[in-house]
C-alpha positions, 0 to 999 in steps of 0.5 A: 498213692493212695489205697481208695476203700470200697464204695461204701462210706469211709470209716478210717482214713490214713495219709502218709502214716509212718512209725519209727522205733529209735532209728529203726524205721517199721512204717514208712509213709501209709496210705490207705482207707478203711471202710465201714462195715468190712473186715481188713485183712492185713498179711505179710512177714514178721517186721512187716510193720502190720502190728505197728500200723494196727497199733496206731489206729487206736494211738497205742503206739504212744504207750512206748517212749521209743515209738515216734509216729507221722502222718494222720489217721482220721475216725469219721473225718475227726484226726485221732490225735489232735481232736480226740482224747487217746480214753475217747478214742480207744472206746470207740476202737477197741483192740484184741490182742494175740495173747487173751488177758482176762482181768483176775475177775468173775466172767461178769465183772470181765465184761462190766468193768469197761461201762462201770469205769464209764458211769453206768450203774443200772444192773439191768442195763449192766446185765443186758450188756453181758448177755449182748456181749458174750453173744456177739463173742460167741460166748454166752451159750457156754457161760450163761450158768456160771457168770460168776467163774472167774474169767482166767478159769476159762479155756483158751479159746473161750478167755480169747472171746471173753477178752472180745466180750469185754471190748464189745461192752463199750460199744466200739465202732471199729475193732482191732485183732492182733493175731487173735488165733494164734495160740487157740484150737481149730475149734476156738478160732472158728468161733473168733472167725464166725463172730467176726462174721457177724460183727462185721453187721455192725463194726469195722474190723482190722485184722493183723494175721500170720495165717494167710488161710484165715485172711482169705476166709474172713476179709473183705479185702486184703493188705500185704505189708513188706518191709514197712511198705503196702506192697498191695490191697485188693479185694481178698479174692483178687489178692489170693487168686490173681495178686498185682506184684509178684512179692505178695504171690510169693508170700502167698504160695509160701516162698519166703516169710 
């Protein structure tokens, strides 16, 4: 059955996605539809299949040679693989992973290095670009005099948002986040959240957490993943306060996972 997105357009569509690894299946046969605008919240316990799922949005998938994938994805109707290169498709779905990976560059350079890669040389459009990309990150209040730092200097949490900074700086329309709080501060991950807030305005975003409390602040609607199954999704209200199965209020209140 397929999980119908809200009734705004549809950004992402996904028919029959399955993701296997060797024998070992992680995905078996996914169904669902992404809107524009919203934040996807998908939950659920380790081996769930949520992290393989996120990664073949973006067909990140491919980059293991064990890794064996079926099924369609779409991105505005075009299907990710036969009709988009893999360089073309991950500037406009960009991911953020659990563990921030700044390039052993200055905060400016960080955030450059994508648009120099694609051909822009202006430096006044270069240095629009930091400025609107460390904003959005909820970054640029806290660099803005010393751009020039190399990024693995910084914090944690502010390395975690200069990695969303230098995503942003290739004009994205959808955002994956692979756990992107779960090595930061309080404090740092109510900076992730509130610019996801935000970004939520002008992006898509897909969100993978372990930390049920974070999916039912900043998601639209939820996703719970079991065993490489959707079990159900809902609007994130409807899925915390009143879920369909009983697995997923389980895993909720925290009986098993």
């Amino acid at each position: 059955m397929t999980a119908p997105a809200a009734a705004e357009k549809v950004k992402m569509s996904v028919r029959d996605l399955a993701v296997s690894y060797g024998r070992t299946p992680a995905l078996k046969s996914l169904n669902l539809d992404i809107a524009t605008g919203e934040i996807l919240s998908i939950i659920g316990p380790s081996n769930s299949g949520k992290t393989s799922f996120l990664r073949s949005l973006n067909r990140m998938n491919e980059l293991n040679p064990q890794a064996r994938t079926s099924g369609t994805v779409r991105l505005d109707g075009r299907d990710i693989v036969r009709e988009m290169p893999a360089e073309d498709l991950r500037k406009r779905v960009g991911m953020i992973f659990a563990m921030p990976v700044p390039l052993p560059l200055s905060i400016r350079d960080n955030v450059t290095y994508g648009p120099r890669m694609a051909g822009i040389r202006e430096a006044a459009t270069l240095d629009a670009l930091v400025e609107e990309s460390l904003r959005a990150a909820y970054l640029w209040d806290e660099v803005k005099d010393r751009l020039d730092l190399p990024g693995p200097k910084l914090s944690g949490g502010q390395q975690q948002r200069l990695c969303i900074a230098r995503s942003l700086a290739l004009k994205p329309d959808v955002i994956l986040y692979d756990e992107p709080c779960s090595g930061l501060d309080p404090i740092s991950t109510a900076k992730v959240e509130e610019s996801m807030l935000e970004l939520r305005k002008s992006h898509t975003l897909v969100l993978v957490t372990n930390n049920t409390k974070q999916a039912a602040r900043v998601g639209t609607r939820t996703a719970f993943f079991l065993m490489g199954e959707m079990v159900e999704i809902g609007p994130t209200d409807r899925i915390f306060t009143g879920p369909e199965d009983k697995r997923t209020e389980d895993y909720i209140v925290g009986r098993f996972g």
